[in-house]
C-alpha positions as CSV (number, residue, x, y, z in Angstrom):
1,X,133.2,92.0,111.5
2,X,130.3,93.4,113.2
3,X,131.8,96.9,115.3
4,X,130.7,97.3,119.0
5,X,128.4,99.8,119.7
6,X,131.1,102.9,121.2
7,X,132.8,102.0,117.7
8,X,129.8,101.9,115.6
9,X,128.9,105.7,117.3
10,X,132.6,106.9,117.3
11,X,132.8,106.4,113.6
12,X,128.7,107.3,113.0
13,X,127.5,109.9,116.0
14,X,124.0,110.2,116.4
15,X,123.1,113.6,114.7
16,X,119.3,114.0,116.2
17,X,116.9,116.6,114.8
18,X,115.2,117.9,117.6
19,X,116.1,119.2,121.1
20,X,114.7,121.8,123.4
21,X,116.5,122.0,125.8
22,X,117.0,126.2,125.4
23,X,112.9,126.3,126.2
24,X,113.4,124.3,129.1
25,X,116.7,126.9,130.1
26,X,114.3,129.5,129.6
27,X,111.6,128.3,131.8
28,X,113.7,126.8,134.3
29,X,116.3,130.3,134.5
30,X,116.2,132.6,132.2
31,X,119.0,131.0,130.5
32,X,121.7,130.8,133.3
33,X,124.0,128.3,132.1
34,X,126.1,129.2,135.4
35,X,123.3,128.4,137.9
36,X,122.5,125.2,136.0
37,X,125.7,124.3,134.6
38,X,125.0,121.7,131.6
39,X,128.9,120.7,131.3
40,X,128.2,118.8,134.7
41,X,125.4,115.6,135.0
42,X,121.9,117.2,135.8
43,X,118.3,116.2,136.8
44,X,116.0,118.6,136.2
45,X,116.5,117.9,132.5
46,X,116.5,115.3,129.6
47,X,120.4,116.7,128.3
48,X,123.5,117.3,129.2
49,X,126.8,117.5,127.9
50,X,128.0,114.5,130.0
51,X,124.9,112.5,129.1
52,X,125.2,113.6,125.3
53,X,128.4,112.3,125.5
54,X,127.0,108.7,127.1
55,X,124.1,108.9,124.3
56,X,126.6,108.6,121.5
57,X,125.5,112.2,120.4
58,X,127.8,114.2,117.6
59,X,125.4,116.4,116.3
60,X,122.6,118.3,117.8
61,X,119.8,120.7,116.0
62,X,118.8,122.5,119.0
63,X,115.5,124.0,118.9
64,X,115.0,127.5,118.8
65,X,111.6,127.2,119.5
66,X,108.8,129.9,120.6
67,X,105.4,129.0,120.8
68,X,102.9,130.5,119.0
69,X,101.2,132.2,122.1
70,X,104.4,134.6,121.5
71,X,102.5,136.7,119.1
72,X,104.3,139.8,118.1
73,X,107.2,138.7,120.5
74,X,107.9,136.0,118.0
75,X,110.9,137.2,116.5
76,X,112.2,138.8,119.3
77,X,111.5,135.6,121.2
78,X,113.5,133.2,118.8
79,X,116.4,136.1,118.6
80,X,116.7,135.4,122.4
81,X,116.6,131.8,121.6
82,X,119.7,132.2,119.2
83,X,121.7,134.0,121.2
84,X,121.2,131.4,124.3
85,X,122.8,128.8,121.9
86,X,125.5,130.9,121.1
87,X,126.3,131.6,124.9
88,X,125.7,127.5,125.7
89,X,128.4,127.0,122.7
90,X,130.9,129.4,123.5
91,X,130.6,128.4,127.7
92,X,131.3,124.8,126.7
93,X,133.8,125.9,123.7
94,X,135.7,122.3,124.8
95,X,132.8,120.6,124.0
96,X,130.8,122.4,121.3
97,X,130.9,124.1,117.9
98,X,128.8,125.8,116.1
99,X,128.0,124.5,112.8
100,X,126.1,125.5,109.6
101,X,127.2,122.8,107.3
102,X,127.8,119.3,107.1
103,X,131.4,120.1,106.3
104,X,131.5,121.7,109.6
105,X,129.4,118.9,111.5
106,X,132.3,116.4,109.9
107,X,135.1,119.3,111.3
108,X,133.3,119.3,114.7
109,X,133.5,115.3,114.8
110,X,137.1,115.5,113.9
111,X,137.8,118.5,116.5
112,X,136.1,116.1,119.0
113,X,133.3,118.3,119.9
114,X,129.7,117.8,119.6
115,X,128.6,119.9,116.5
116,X,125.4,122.1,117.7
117,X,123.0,123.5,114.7
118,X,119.8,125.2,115.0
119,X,115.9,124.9,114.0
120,X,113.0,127.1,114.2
121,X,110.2,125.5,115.3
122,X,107.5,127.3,113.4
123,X,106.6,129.4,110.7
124,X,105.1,132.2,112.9
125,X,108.5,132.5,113.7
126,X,109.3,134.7,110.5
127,X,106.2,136.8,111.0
128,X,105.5,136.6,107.3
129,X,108.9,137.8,106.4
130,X,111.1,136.6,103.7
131,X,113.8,139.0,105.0
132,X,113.3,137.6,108.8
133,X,113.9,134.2,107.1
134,X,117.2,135.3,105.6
135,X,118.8,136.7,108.6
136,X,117.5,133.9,110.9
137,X,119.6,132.0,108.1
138,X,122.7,134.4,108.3
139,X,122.9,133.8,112.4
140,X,123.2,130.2,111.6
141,X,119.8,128.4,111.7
142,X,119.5,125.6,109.7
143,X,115.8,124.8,109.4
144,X,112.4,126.2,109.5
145,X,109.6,124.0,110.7
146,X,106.6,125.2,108.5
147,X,104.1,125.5,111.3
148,X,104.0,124.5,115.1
149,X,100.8,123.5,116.6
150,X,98.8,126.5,115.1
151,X,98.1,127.8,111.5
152,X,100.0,130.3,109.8
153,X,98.3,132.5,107.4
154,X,100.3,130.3,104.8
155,X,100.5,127.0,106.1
156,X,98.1,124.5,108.1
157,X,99.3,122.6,111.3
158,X,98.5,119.1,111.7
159,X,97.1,120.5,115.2
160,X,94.5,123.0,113.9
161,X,91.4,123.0,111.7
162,X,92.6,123.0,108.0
163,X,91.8,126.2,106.4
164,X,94.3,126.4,103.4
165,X,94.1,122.4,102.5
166,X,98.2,122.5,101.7
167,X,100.4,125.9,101.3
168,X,98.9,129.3,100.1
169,X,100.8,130.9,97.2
170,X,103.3,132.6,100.1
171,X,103.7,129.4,101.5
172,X,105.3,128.0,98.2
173,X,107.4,131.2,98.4
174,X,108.9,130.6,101.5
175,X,109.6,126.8,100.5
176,X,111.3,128.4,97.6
177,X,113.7,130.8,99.2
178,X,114.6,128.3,102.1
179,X,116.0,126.1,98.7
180,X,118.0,128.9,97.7
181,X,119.4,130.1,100.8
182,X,119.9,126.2,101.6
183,X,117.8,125.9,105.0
184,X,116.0,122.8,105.5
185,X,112.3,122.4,104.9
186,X,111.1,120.9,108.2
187,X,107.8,119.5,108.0
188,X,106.9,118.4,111.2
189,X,103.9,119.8,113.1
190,X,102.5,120.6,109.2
191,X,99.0,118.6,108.1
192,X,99.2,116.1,105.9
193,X,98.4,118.2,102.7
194,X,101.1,120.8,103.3
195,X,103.5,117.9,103.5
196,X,102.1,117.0,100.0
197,X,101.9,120.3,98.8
198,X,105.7,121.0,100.4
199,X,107.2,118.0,98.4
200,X,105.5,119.0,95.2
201,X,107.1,122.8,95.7
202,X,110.4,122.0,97.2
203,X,113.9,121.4,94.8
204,X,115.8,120.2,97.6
205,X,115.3,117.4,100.7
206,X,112.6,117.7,103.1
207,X,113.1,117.0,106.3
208,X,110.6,116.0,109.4
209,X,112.7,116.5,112.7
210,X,111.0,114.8,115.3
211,X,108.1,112.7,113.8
212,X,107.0,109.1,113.5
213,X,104.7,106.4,111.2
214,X,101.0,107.4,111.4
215,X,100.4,103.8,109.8
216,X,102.0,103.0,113.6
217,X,99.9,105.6,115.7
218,X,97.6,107.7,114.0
219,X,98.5,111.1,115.5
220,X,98.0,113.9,113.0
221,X,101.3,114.9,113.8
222,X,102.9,111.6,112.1
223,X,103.7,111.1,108.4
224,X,101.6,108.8,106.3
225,X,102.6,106.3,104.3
226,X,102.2,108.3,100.7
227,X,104.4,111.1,101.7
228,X,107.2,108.8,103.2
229,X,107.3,106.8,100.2
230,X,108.0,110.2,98.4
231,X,110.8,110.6,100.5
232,X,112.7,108.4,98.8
233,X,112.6,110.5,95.4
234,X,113.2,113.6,97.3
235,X,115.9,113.0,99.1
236,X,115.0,113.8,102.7
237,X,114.8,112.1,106.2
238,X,112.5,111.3,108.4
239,X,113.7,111.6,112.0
240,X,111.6,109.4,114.4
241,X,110.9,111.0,117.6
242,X,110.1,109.4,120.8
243,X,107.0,111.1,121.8
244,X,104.7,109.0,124.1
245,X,101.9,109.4,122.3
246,X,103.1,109.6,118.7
247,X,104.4,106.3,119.2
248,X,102.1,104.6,121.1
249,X,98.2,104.5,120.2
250,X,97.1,103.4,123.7
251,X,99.3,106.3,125.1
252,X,97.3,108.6,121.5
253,X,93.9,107.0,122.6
254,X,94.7,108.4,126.4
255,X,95.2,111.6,125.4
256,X,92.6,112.2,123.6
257,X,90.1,111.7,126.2
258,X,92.2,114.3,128.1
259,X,91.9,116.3,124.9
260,X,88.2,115.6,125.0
261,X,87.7,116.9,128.8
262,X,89.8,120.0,128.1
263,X,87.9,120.7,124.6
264,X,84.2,120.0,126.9
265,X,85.8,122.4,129.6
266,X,86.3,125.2,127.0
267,X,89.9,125.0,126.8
268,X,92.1,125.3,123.7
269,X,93.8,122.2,123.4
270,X,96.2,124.0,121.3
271,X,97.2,125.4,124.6
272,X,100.0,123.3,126.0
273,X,100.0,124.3,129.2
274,X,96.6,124.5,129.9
275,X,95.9,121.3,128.2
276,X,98.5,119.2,130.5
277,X,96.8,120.8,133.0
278,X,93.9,118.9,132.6
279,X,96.1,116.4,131.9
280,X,97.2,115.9,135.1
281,X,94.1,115.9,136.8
282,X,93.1,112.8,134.2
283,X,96.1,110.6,135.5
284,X,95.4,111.2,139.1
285,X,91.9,108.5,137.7
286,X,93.2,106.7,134.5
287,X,97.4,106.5,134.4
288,X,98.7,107.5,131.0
289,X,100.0,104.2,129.6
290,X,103.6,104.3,129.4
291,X,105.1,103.9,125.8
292,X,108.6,101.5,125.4
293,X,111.5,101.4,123.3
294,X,109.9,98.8,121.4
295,X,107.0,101.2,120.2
296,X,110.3,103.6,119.0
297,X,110.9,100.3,116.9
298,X,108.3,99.8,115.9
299,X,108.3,103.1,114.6
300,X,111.9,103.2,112.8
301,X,111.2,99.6,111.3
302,X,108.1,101.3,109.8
303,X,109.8,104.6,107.9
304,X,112.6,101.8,107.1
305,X,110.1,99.6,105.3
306,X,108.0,102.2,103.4
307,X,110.9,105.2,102.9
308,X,113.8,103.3,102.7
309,X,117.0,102.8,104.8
310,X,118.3,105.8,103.0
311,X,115.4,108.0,104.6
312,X,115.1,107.6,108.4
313,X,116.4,109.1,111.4
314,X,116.1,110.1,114.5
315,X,114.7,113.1,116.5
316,X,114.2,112.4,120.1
317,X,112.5,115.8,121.1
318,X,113.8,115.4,124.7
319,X,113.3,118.5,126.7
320,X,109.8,119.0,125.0
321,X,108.0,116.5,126.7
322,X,107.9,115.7,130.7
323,X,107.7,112.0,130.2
324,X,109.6,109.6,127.8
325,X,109.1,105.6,126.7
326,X,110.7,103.2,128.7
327,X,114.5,102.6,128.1
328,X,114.9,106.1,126.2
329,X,113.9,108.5,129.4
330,X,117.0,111.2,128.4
331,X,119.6,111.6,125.9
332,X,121.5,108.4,127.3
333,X,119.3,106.1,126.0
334,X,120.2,105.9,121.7
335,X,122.7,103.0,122.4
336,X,119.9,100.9,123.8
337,X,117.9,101.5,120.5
338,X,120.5,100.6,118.2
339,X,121.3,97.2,120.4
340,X,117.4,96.6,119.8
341,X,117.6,97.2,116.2
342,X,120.6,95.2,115.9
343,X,118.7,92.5,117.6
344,X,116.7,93.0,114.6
345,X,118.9,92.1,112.0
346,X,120.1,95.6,111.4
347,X,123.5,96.0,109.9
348,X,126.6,98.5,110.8
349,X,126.1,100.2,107.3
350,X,121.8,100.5,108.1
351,X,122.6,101.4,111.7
352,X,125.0,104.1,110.6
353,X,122.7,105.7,107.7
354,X,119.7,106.1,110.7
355,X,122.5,108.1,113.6
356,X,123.8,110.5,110.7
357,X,124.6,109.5,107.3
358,X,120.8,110.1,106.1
359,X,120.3,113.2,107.6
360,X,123.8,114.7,106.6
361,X,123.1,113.9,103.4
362,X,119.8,115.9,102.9
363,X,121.8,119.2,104.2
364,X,124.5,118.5,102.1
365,X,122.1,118.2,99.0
366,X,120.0,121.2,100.6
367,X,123.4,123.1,100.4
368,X,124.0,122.1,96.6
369,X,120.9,123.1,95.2
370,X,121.1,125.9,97.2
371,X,124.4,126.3,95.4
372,X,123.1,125.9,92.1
373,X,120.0,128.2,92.4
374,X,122.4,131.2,93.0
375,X,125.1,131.0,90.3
């Protein structure tokens, strides 16, 4: 018997890979959860408690994101980051728990509270430090996204002008010690070599926490076909995000004439801020065509069909961007794209691996070789 939707999600939570709403806290307050409560319904973000709730959300990895514009303020940066999940968990101590393992993701489920782990959103985040990596570890985050939209010194962005081509010898290093202290290699925002070069270093699953099918959309910033078919003998996930324009190549081939205008106009288009700047003023004369759930679909079918249904996800990334497809525009919106996918012949068992089982599994086998690489 096929399970309605609020049963499917009760028994299977979606356990999405990528959220940041603690950037947008930061930028809208300073982090004042009291002046912007999140345990009530809000507007001026994608998330809420209440709407997570709605979504069919169990499990969150909330960013800890800092850009890399941070500089030496990195670390400091993503400290301040970890510390404003702890205070959102322990305000909302009904609602959420803290959890570092997919043991405790399972307990938070059966507690029922909405199991909240961390990522950090870029390599610069560790400031070339093995022991920074370790202690981000010990306070509870769970994976490090090789690079964000800029090169390390020992990794290359899918954003930036290869220099490397892959991982320098530090870059395998840190891919090493994240599989034995058991953090998940994230390898969104990385080029398409590191990737590669990631999968050929790493003993445990990779991960990509909010990326889609460049076969779909041919953003840098989505995985090619080679390196999701390798997913499949490594174990990992690949959590589809929702992205307008890494899901929809007229929303890719839009933005790139803004990225055009900024680049003519001297701007870094690296520069998030100042490039949807220019942004803007491009959409007051050509609209930015709006991406759909079906584009998402499109998407998921895609990872399905070359990775397996043992190796995709999902990984919104709401509260990173200001505007989402149609039908997905906050957190409430997953239950529409499993009805779609349904539609689609999708099964309770395929529909269940894609909101958690798949991505559970690659931190429970991150946390077993982890296990076996320190006895």
């Amino acid at each position: 018997m096929t399970l309605s939707l609020d049963d499917l999600l009760a028994a299977d939570p979606v356990m999405d890979g990528h959220n940041d709403l603690l950037w947008a806290m930061r930028d809208l307050n300073g982090y004042d959860f009291a002046a912007y409560d999140v345990g009530e319904r809000q507007t001026q973000t994608h998330t809420d408690i209440p709407r997570l709730r709605d979504g069919g959300v169990g499990a969150q990895f909330w960013s800890v994101f800092v850009p890399c514009r941070e500089g030496e303020r990195a670390v400091r940066s993503t400290l301040e980051q970890i510390d404003a999940a702890y205070t959102m968990i322990e305000r909302y101590a009904d609602q959420l728990a803290l959890a570092t393992s997919a043991e405790e993701v399972e307990a938070a489920w059966q507690a029922g509270r909405i199991a909240c782990l961390m990522g950090a959103e870029g390599g610069h985040q560790i400031a070339e430090s093995l022991a920074v990596l370790r202690m981000y570890h010990r306070l509870g985050v769970r994976y490090l996204t090789l690079t964000h939209n800029d090169n390390t010194s020992w990794a290359d962005s899918a954003t930036d002008e290869p220099v490397l081509g892959g991982l320098s010898d530090f870059g395998r290093e840190v891919v090493r010690e994240m599989n034995r202290i058991g953090m998940l290699v994230d390898l969104s925002h990385v080029s398409h070599d590191v990737m590669r070069d990631a999968l050929d270093t790493t003993a445990a699953p990779a991960i990509f926490s909010h990326s889609s099918a460049f076969a779909v959309c041919d953003h840098p910033r989505n995985v090619p076909d080679d390196v999701l078919a390798r997913l499949a003998g490594n174990g990992g996930t690949c959590l589809v995000t929702f992205v307008p324009r890494f899901v929809s190549q007229a929303a890719r081939d839009w933005a790139l004439v803004a990225q055009d205008r900024a680049a003519a106009e001297g701007i870094d288009t690296r520069d998030i801020p100042s490039l949807a700047a220019v942004e803007r003023v491009y959409a007051q004369e050509v609209p930015a065509p709006r991406a759909t759930l079906a584009d998402v679909v499109a998407h998921v079918e895609h990872v399905r069909e070359v990775a397996g249904i043992d190796h995709v996800g999902l990984g919104g990334d709401f509260d990173g961007v200001d505007v989402l497809p149609e039908g997905l525009q906050d957190v409430t919106g997953y239950p529409r794209l499993l009805a779609a996918l349904r539609e689609r012949g999708w099964s309770d068992q395929d529909l269940a691996k894609l909101t958690s089982r798949n991505v559970l599994r690659s931190l429970r086998d991150t946390e077993s070789v982890a296990r076996v690489t320190t006895d």
